[in-house]
N, C-alpha and C positions, 0 to 999 in steps of 0.2 A: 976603519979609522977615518980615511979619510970622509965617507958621507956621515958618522958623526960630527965630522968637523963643519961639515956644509949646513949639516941641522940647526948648529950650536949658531952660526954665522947668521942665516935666517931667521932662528929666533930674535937673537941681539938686533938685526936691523927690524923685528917688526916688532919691539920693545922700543925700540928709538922713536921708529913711526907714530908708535902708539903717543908717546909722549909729546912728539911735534902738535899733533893734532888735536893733542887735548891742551897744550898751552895756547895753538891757535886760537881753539874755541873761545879757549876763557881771555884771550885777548878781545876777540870779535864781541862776545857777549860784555865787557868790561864799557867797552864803546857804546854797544846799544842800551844799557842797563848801568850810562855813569851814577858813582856816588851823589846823594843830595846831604850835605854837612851842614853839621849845625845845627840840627832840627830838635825841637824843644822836644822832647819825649816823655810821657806819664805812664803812670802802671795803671792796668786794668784786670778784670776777672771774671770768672766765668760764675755768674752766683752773684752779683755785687749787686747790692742796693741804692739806688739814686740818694745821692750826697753832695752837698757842698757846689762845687763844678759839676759834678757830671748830673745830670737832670734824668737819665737813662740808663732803667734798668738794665744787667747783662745777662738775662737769664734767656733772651733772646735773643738771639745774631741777625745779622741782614740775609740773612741765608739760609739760618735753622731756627724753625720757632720753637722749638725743643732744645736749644743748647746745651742748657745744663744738664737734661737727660742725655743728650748723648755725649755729653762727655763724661757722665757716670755721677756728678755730684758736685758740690760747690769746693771750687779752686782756692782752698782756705789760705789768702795773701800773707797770712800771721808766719815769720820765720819760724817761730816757736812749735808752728805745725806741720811746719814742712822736714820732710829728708829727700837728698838727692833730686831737690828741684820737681818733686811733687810730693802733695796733700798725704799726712799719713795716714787718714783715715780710709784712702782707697786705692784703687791703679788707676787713673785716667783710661777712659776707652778711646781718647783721642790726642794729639799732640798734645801736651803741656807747653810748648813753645810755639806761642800764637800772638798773633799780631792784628793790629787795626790801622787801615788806612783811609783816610776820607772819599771816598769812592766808592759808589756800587754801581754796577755795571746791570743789575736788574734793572726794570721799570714793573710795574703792576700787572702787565702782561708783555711776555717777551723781556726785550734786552730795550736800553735806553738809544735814542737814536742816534748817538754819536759812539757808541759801543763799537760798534763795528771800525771805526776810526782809527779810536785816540787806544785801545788794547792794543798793544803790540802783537800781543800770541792770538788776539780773538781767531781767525781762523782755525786754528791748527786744535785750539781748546773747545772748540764751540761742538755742542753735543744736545743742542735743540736746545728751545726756546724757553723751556721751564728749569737750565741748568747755567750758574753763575762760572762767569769765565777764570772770576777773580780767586773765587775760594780756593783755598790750599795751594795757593802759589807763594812758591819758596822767595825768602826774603833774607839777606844779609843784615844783618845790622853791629854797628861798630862802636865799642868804645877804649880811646886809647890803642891799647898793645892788643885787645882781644875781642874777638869776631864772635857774633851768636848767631844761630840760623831760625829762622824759624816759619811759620804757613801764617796766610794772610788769609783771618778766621773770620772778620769785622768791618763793616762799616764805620770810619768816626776816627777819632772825635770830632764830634760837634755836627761835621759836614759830609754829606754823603755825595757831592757831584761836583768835586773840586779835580778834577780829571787835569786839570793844567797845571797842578802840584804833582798830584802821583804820576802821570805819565808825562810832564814837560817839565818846562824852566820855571816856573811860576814857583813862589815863597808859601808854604803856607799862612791862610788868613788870620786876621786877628781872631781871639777869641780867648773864655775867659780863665782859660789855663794857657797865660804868656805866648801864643800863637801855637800851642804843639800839633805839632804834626803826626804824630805818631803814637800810637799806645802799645805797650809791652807786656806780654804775662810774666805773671810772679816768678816763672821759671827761664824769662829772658832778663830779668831783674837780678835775680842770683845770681847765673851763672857774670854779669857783666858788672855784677856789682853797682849795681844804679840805684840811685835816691828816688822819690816818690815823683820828683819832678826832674831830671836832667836832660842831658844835652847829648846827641847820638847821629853819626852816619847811617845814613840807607841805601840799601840798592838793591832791583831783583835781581835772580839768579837761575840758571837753567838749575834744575837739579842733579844733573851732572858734573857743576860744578862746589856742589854740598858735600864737605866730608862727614863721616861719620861720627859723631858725639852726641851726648844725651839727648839729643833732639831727634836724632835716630832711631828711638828703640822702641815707641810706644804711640798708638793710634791707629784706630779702624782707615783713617783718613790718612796715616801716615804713608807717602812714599815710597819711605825703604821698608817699613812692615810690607804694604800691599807687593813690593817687587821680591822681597825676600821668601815670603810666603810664595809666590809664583814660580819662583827658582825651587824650592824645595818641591815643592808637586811636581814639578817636570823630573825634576833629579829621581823621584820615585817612580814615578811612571817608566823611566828607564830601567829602574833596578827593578822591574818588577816584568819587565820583559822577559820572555825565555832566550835562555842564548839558542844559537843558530845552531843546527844536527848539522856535521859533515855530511861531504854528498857522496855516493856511495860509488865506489870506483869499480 
């Protein structure tokens, strides 16, 4: 009884620990990764035709010139054709909740020369010189009462090396959708209820600090897919171990 009671003791204190440490982080990370408010925000898609504002097709990203192929097909913005914050004509092979920040950290070959700089994670992310630091980096975004998450897919709008908006204090630039800063897919629109043009919080985020929700559960490129998937193969490969023969006395 009693070293159940010691078990029971050192679990609850390293359920506490656990907890200390993860409100640490997300304090420490809150600091390094403050909110930028305010910021004009527009919808965008994966399949979209140059229109009105936008002068640039999406059927290519700053990062995949096959976008719409790999994300399996065109991101139909129409509510009418969406359920559950994606297109019903198919599954997405990649996040539905994807984002654009004016920034690419490419250059034509390698990284751009202040890359190394002004990325906060460039180190820790960096996996040679033909691989963008920025892509698939998780992003909060806020409106009101309710938080959406989602992977930063896109260069743009508009600007692609305004590095002293996305990574410092700087405003985003004029431009000719009301200064926005920010573009959201259909499936960041939804879930936050946003009009074609509003107004929205930003800030990145470790992805240890992403809970789980619809932005969770789908993509080649997704996070928690690629970590969840990694978790189940080890979990088999254990079950698939022989257990140990006693030693023979």
């Amino acid at each position: 009884m009693k070293a159940i009671s010691i078990l029971l003791i050192c679990a609850l204190a390293a359920v506490i620990a656990g907890c200390l440490n993860t409100k640490h982080s997300a304090l420490a990370t809150g600091k390094r990764y403050p909110w930028k408010e305010n910021i004009v925000t527009t919808v965008f898609w994966i399949g979209e035709s140059p229109r009105g504002n936008n002068p640039v097709p999406n059927r290519v990203s700053s990062w995949d010139k096959d976008w719409s192929r790999s994300y399996g097909g065109f991101d139909d913005p129409n509510p009418a054709h969406r359920r559950n914050y994606i297109p019903v004509k198919f599954t997405p092979r990649q996040n539905p909740f994807y984002c654009a920040l004016p920034y690419n950290d490419k250059a034509a070959t390698g990284h751009r020369p202040e890359a190394t700089r002004v990325v906060p994670w460039f180190k820790e992310a960096y996996q040679g010189p033909g691989v963008s630091t920025c892509k698939d980096r998780w992003v909060a975004i806020r409106k009101g009462n309710r938080t959406a998450y989602a992977q930063w897919e896109d260069a743009g709008p508009f600007r692609t090396d305004h590095w002293q908006y996305v990574f410092g204090n700087e405003r985003p630039k004029p431009n000719l959708n009301k200064g926005t800063g920010l573009d959201v897919s259909p499936a960041v629109r939804d879930y936050l209820g946003l009009n074609e043009t509003d107004v929205t919080d930003w800030r990145f985020v470790e992805f240890s600090e992403v809970p789980r929700g619809p932005w969770s559960t789908l993509g080649e490129n997704n996070t928690f897919v690629t970590s969840d998937r990694k978790t189940a193969g080890e979990l088999a490969a254990v079950s698939e171990r022989p257990e140990g023969r006693a030693i023979a006395r």
